[in-house]
C-alpha positions as CSV (number, residue, x, y, z in Angstrom):
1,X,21.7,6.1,26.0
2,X,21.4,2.6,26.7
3,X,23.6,2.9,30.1
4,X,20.5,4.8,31.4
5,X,18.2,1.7,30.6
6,X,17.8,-1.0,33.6
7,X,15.9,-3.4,31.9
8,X,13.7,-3.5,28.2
9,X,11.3,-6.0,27.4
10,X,12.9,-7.5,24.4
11,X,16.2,-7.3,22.4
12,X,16.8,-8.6,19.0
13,X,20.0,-9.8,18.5
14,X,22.3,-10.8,15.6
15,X,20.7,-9.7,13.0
16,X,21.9,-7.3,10.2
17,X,19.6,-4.6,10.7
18,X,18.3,-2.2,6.6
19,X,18.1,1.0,6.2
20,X,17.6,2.5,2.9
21,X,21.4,3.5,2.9
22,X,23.5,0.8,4.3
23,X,23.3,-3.0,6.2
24,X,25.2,-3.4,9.5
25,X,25.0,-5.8,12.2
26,X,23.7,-4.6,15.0
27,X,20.9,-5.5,18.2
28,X,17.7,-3.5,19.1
29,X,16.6,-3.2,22.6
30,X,12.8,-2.7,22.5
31,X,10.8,-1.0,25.5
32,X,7.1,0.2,25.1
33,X,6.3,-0.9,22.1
34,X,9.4,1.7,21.2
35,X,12.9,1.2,20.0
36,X,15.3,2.2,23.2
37,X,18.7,1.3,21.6
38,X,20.4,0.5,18.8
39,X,24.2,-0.6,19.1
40,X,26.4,-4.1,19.7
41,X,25.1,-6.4,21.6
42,X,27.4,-6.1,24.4
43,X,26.0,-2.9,24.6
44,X,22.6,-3.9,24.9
45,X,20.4,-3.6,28.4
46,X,19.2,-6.2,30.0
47,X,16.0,-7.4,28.8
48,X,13.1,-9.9,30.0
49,X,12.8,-11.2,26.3
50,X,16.0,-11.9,23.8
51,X,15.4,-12.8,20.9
52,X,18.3,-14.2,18.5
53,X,18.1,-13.1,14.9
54,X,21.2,-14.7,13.4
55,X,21.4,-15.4,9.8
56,X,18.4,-12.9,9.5
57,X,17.8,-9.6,8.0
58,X,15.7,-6.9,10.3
59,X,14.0,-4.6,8.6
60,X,11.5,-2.0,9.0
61,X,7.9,-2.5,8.9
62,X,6.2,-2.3,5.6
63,X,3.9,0.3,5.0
64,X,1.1,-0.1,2.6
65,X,-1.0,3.1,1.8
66,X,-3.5,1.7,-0.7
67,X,-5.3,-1.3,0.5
68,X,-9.0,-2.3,-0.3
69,X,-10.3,-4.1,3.6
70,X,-14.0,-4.2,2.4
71,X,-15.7,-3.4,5.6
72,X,-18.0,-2.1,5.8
73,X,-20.5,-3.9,3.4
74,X,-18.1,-6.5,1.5
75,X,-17.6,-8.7,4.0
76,X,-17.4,-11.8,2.0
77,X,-14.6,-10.2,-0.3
78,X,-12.3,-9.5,3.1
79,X,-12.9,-8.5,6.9
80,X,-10.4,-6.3,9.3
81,X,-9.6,-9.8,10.7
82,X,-8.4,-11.5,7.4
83,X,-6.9,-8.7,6.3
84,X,-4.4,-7.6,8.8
85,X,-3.6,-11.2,9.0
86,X,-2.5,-11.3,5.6
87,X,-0.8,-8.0,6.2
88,X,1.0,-9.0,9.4
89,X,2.4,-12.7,7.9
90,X,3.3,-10.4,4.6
91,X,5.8,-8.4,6.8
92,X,3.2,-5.1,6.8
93,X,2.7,-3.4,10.0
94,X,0.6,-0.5,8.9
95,X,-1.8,0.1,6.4
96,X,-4.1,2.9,5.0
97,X,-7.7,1.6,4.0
98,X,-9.5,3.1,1.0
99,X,-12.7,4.9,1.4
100,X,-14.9,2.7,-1.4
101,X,-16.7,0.3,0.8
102,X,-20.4,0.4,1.3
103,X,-21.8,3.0,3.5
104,X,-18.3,4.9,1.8
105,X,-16.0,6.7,4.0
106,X,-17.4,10.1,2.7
107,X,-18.3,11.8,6.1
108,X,-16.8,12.3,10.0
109,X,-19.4,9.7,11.2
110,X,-18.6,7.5,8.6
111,X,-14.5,8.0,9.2
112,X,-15.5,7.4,13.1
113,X,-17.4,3.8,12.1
114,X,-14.5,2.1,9.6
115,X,-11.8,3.2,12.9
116,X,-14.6,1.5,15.4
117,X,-14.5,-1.4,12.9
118,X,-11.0,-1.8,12.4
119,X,-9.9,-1.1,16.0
120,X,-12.0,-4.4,17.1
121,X,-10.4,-6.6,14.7
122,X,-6.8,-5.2,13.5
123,X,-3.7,-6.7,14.9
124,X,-1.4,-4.4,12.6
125,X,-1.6,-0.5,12.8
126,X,-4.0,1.2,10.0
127,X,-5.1,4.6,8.8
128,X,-8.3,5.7,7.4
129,X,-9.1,7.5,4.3
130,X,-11.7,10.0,3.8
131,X,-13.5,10.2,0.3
132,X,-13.6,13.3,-1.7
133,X,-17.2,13.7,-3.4
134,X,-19.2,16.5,-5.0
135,X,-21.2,17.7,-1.4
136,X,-18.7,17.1,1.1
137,X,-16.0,19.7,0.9
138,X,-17.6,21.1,3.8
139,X,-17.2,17.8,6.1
140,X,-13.0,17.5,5.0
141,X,-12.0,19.0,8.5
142,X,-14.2,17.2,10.5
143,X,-13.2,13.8,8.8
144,X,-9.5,15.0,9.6
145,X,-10.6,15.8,13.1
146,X,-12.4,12.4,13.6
147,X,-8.9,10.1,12.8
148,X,-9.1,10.2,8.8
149,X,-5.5,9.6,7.7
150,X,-5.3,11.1,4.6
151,X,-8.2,11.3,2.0
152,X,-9.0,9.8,-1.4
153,X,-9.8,11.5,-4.9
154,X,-11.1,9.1,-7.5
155,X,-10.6,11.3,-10.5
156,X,-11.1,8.1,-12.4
157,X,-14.5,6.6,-11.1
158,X,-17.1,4.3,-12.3
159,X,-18.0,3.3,-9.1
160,X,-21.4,5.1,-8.2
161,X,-20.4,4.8,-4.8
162,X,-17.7,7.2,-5.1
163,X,-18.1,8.9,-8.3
164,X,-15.3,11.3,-9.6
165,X,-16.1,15.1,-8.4
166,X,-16.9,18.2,-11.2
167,X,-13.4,20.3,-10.8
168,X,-14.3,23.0,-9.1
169,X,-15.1,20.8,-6.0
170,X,-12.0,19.2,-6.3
171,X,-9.8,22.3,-6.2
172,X,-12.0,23.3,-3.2
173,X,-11.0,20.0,-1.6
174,X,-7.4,20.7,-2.6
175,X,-7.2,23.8,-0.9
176,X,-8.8,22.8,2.3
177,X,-6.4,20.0,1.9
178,X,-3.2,22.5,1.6
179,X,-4.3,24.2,4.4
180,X,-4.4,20.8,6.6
181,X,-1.4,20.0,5.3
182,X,-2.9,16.6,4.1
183,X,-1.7,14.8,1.2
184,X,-4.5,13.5,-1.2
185,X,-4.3,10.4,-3.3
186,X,-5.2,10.3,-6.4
187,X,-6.6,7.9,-8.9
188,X,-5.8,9.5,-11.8
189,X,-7.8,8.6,-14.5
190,X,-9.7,10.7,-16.7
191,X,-13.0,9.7,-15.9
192,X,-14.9,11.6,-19.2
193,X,-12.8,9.3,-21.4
194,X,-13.4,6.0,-19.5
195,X,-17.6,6.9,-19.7
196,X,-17.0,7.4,-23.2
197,X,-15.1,4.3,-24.2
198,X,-17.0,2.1,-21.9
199,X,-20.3,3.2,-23.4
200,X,-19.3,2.8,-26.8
201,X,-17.5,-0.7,-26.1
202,X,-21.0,-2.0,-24.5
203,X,-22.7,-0.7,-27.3
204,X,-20.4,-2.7,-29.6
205,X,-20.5,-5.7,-27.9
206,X,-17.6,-5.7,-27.1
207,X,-17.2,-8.2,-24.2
208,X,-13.2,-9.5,-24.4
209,X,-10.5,-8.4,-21.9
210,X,-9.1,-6.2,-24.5
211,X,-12.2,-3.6,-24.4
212,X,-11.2,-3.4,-20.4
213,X,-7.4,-2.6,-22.1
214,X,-9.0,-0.1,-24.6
215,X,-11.3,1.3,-22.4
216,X,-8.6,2.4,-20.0
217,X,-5.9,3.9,-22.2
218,X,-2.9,5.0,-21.4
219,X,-4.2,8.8,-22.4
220,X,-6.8,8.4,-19.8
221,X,-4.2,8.3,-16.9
222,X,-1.6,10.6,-18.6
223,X,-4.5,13.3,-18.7
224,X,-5.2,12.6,-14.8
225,X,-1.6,12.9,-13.8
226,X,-0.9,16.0,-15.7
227,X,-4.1,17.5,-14.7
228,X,-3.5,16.4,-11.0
229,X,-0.1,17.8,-11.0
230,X,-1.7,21.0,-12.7
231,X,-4.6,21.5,-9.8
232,X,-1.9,20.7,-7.2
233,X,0.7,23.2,-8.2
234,X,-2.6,26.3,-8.5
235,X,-3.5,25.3,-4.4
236,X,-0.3,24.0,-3.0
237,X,-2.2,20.8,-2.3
238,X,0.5,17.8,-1.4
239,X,-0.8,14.9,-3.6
240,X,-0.2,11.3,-3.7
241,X,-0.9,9.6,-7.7
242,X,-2.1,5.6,-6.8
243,X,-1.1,2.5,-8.6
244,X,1.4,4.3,-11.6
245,X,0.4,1.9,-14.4
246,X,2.0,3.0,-17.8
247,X,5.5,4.1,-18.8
248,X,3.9,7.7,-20.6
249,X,3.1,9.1,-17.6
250,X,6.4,9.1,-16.1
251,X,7.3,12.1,-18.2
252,X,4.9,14.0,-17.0
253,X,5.7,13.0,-13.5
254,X,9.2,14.4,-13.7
255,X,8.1,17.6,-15.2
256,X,5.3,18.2,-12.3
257,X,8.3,17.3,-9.6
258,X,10.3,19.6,-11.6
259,X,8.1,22.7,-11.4
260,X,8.5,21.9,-7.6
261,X,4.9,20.6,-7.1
262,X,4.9,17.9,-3.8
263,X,4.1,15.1,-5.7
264,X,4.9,11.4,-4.4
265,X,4.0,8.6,-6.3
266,X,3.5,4.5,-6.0
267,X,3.1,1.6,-8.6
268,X,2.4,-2.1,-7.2
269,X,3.9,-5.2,-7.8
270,X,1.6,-6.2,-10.8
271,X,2.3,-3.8,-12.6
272,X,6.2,-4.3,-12.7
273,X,5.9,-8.2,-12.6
274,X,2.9,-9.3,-15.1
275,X,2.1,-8.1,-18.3
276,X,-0.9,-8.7,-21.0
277,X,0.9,-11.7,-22.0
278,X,0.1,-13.3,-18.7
279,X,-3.6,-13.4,-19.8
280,X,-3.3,-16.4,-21.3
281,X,-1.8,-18.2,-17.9
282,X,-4.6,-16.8,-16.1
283,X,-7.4,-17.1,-17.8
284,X,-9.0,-14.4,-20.4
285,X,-10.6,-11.5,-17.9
286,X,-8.4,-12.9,-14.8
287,X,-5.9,-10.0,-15.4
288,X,-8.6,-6.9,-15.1
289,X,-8.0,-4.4,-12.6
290,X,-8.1,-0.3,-12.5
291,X,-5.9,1.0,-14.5
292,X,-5.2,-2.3,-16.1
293,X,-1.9,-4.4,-16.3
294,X,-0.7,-3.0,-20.0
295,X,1.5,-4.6,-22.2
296,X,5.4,-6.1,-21.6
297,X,6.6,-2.4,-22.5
298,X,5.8,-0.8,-19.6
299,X,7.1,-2.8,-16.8
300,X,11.4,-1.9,-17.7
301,X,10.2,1.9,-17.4
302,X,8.6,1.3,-14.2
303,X,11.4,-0.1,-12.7
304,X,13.4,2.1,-13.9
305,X,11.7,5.0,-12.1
306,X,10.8,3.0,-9.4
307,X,14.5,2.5,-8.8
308,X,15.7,5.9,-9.3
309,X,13.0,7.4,-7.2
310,X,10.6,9.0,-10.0
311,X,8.0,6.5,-8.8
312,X,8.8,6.9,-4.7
313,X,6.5,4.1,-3.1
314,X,5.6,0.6,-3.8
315,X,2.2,-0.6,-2.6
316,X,-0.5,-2.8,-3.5
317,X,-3.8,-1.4,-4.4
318,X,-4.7,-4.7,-1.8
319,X,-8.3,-5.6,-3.3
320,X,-9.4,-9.6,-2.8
321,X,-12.0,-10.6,-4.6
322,X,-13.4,-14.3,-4.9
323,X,-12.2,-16.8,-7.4
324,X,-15.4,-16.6,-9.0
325,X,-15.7,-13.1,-9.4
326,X,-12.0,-13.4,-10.8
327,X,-13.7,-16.0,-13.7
328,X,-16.6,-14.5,-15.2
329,X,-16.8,-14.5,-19.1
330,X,-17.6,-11.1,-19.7
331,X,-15.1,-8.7,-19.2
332,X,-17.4,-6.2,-17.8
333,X,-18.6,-8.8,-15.3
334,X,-15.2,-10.0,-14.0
335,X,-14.1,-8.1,-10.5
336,X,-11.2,-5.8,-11.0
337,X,-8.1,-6.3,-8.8
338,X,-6.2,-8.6,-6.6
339,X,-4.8,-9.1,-2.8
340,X,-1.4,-7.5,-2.5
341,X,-1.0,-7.0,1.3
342,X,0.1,-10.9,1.8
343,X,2.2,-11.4,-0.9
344,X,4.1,-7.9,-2.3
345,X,7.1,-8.4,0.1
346,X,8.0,-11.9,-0.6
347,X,7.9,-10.6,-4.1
348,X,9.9,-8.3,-4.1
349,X,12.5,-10.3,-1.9
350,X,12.3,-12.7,-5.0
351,X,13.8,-9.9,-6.8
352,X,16.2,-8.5,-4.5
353,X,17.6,-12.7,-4.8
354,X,17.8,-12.6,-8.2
355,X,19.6,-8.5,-8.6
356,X,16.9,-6.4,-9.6
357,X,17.2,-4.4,-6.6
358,X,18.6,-4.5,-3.3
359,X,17.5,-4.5,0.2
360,X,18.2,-0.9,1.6
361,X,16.5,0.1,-2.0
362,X,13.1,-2.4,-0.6
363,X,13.4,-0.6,2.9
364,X,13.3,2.9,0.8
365,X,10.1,2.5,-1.4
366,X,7.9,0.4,1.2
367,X,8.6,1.6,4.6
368,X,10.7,4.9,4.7
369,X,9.3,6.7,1.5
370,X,5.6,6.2,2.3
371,X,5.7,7.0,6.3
372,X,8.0,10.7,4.9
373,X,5.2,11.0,2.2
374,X,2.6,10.9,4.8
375,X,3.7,12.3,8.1
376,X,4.3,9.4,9.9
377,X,8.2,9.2,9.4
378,X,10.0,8.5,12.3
379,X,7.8,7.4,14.2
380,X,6.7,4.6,11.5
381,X,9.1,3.5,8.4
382,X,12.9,3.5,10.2
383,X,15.0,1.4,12.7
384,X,15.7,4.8,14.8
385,X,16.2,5.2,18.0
386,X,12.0,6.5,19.7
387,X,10.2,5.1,16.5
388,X,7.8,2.7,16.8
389,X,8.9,-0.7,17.3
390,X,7.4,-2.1,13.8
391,X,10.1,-4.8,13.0
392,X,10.1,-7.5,10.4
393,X,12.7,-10.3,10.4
394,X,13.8,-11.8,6.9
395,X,15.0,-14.9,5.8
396,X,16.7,-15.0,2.5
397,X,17.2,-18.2,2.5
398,X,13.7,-19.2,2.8
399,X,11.8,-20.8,-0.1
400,X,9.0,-22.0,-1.6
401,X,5.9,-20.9,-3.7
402,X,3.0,-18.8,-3.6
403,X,-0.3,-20.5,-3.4
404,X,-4.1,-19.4,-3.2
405,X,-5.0,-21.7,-0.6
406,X,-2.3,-20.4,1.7
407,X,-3.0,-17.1,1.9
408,X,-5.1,-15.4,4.2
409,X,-7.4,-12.7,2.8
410,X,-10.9,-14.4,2.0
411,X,-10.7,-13.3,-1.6
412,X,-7.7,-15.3,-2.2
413,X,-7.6,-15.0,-6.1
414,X,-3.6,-14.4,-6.8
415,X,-2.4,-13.6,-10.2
416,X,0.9,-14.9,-8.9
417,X,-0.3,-18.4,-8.1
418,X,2.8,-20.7,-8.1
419,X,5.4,-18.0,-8.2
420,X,8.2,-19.0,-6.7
421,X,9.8,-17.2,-3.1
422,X,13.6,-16.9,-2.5
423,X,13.1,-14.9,0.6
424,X,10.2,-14.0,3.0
425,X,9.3,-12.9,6.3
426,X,9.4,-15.0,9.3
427,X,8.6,-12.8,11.8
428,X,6.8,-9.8,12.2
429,X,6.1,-7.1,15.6
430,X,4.2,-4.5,15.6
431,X,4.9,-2.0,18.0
432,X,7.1,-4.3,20.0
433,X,5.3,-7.4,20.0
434,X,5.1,-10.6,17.7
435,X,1.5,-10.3,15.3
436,X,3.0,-13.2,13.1
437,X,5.6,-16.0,13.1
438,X,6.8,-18.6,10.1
439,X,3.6,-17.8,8.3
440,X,1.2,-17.8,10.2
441,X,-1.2,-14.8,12.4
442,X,-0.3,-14.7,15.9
443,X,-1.7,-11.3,16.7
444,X,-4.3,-10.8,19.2
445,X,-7.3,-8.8,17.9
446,X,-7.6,-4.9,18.7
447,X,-3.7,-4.9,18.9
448,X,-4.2,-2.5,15.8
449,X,-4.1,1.3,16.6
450,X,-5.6,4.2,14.3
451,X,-2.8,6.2,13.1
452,X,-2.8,10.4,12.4
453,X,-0.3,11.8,10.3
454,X,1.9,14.8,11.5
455,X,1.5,17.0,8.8
């Protein structure tokens, strides 16, 4: 293979290269924006850029399938521009954007706007999601046709903007998904219950970061997944279940993958790092977000199934929001979530430094699992030989902390402020070139490119 090859345009070299099997030392010739070899150096083409990776890990690009950009109509939360900046410096080379932003992602022309948005500004490769709503089952192919990735229930909504669907339209949109052969994420929640609390919580006045807790149950996500997995298995619908929050779902999981249903399934990194107890480090109604951190309990389980492939993907449910919005003494008033996109692989280096897992385990769950989940794999998500040259190189050796005011999203509002790194990306390319180096964005602007899944 790489006798054929006159000259590439970059090889990396020196390196110890992960794959979610094995580490071995070996160069990549890039050409293209594609990988054109793998092997020794001495093996490698000539090439009009080397690059020397010694003492460095390469790894696959991260891919993050649940992120929150806010454009259109939250522009002060986050822009395309801050956004895949974060994403690039956090080692993340493609992304899928939620469909919750303001006009939401609920039609083709709609779809058509957010990739005319993104494409301006993105310097790391993104999908789109379509929303599924109540009057739109009609519109799910021509969202697919005009570049939507994948597409987006909120079974669990109290968000007017995207409001949760009777049934019956969601197993319509579940079979004209099965017949696309598009996998749908899911947030499951049982929306029913969450009106019902919430109402009766407000009427009590009930205002402390508990009543968010109580509100969203554990039972009110155990219903969703079961139910999911149920409407699912009845179409043959491929389906996705978003940020896994709570140790009694996982039962359910494993019975839904056991009746053969094609279920995939993600957590984030604050559910298997923070707990309840952190409250009181961040501040009362600092911790909300939907479904909620729970208590110390749930994060072993998590892991656990994270680790032996139960849960298969880690993302980050990405969502900045300002400090203020992060501070606000009602619970009800305090913005749910927090950016992810920057931060998630540094944190999980951390734990691959102190044993929790290892590297080839990372490269699984953020890069290989999600691109096979979603029809991108392997062209996105592998070192391989014609795959997209989305290649980020790691330090372990690196250290530091994590701080607010470094990151880049404009809703900066961590709950992992001064966590400390052992570990972090210092180098990130997207399709062959360099989008960020030692921390900071170097990538040009409308580098980003809309991606379609295969099917």
């Amino acid at each position: 293979m790489t006798a054929a090859l006159k000259q590439v345009d970059l090889v990396i070299s020196g390196g110890l290269l992960v794959d979610p099997e094995r580490i071995v030392r070996n160069s990549i010739a890039v050409n293209n924006g594609r990988i054109a070899a793998i092997g020794p150096a001495d093996e490698m083409p000539p090439a009009k850029e080397s690059l020397d990776a010694s003492g460095l890990y390469v790894l696959p690009g991260a891919i993050d399938v649940h992120v929150h950009f806010r454009e259109p109509g939250f522009s002060h939360k986050e822009t395309w521009t801050t956004a895949t900046q974060a994403a690039a410096v956090g080692g993340v080379t493609t992304v899928f954007d939620m469909p919750n932003t303001n006009p939401p992602t609920s039609t083709p022309e709609a779809v058509a706007q957010k990739i005319e948005i993104a494409q301006r500004q993105a310097i790391v490769d993104f999908g789109v999601y379509g929303n599924i709503g109540e009057h739109n089952t009609d519109q799910l192919r021509a969202m697919a046709e005009a570049g939507a990735v994948s597409f987006k229930l909120y079974m669990g909504s109290e968000n007017p903007l995207v409001p949760c669907p009777p049934d019956g339209a969601i197993l319509d949109a579940f079979e004209v998904l099965a017949d696309l052969g598009i996998r749908c994420t899911v947030h499951a929640e049982s929306t029913p219950i969450l009106t019902w609390r919430g109402e009766r919580l407000l009427k009590s006045g009930r205002t402390d970061a508990a009543a968010h807790l109580e509100q969203h149950s554990d039972i009110a996500t155990v219903e969703g997944v079961s139910r999911t997995g149920i409407f699912a298995e009845w179409t043959g619908c491929k389906v996705h279940i978003a940020h896994e929050s709570t140790r009694h779902s996982l039962p359910h999981i494993r019975f839904a993958k056991e009746r053969g249903v094609d279920m995939t399934v993600e957590t984030c990194p604050h559910y298997l790092l923070l707990s309840t107890d952190d409250g009181a480090r961040l501040g009362p109604n600092f911790l909300r977000v939907k479904p909620p951190v729970r208590e110390s309990g749930h994060r072993e389980p998590l892991w656990q199934a994270l680790l032996d492939g139960t849960i298969d993907i880690l993302s980050t449910d990405h969502a900045p929001h300002l400090q203020a919005e992060k501070k606000r003494p009602s619970i009800w008033d305090c913005a749910p979530g927090f950016p992810g996109v920057e931060t998630s692989m540094m944190l999980m280096l951390a734990e691959v430094s102190r044993g929790r897992l290892t590297l080839p385990q990372y490269v699984r769950m953020a890069s290989a699992a999600p691109a096979k989940a979603f029809g991108l794999y392997p062209r996105k998500g592998a070192l391989s030989v014609d795959s997209d040259a989305d290649i980020v190189l790691v330090d372990m050796k690196r250290q530091g902390f994590i701080r607010a005011e470094a990151l880049h999203s404009i809703g900066n509002a961590t709950p992992f402020e001064n966590f400390p790194i052992l570990g972090a990306p210092v180098r990130t390319l997207v399709r062959g070139r360099t989008v960020a180096l030692d921390g900071k964005p170097v990538g040009h602007p409308g580098w980003g490119r809309n991606v379609v899944a295969a099917g």
